[in-house]
N, C-alpha and C positions, 0 to 999 in steps of 0.2 A: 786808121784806127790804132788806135792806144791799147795795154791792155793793163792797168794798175792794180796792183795786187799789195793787198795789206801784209805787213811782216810784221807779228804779233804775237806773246806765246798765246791770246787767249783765240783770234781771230784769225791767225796764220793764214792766209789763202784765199780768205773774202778779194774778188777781186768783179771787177766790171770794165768794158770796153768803153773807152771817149774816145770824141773827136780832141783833141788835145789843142786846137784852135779854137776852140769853144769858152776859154777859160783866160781869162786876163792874168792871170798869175798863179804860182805856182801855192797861196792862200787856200783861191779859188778853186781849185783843184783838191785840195786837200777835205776840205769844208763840203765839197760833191760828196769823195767820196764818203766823208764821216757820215752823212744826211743818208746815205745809199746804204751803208752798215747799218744805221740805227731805226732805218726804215723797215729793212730784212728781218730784224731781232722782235721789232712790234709785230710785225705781218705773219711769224712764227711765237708770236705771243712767250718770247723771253724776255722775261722782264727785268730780272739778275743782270742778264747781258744786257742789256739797253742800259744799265744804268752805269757798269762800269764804260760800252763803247761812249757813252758822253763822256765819259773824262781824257778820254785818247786826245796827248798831240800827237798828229798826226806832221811828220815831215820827212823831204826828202836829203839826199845824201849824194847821191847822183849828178846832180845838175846845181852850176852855181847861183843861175836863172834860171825863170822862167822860159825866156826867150831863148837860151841854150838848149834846152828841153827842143820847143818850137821849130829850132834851125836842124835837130838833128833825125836822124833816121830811124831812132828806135821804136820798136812797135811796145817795149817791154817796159814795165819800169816798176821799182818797190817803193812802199810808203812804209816807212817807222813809225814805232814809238818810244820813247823814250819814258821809264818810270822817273826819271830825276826829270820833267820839264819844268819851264818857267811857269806858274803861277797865273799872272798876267796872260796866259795863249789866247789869242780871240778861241781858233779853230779847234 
């Protein structure tokens, strides 16, 4: 198990366990966890924060891949955001 933790001034800390072979890419992973954030904020009926966590890119810093991520032993890892993202982010 994984355990992915958002780094965020607004969301600092949201974070949730994966199986981290579950996820064809490190997209995939990212796009969980945003869907997992924006799902917690409706379920707490914050609608302020549902609206800004949709505009989160979410990415990592850590691993050049995905499959680097996959070969290595970590149980731990952070997800960014960056307020200068590209435009274009699917996730």
């Amino acid at each position: 198990m994984l355990t992915v933790i958002i780094s965020h001034r607004t969301f600092n800390g949201f974070q949730r366990h994966v199986n981290k072979h579950q996820f064809d890419s490190m997209q995939g992973l990212c796009v969980y966890m945003k869907t997992q954030l924006v799902s917690y904020l409706h379920g707490e009926n914050l609608s302020a924060l549902v609206e800004e966590a949709q505009r989160l890119y979410l990415h990592c810093h850590e691993y050049d891949s995905y499959d680097d991520l996959c070969r290595s032993s970590a149980d731990l890892m952070y997800l960014c955001c960056s307020q200068n993202c590209p435009a274009h982010t699917v996730n």
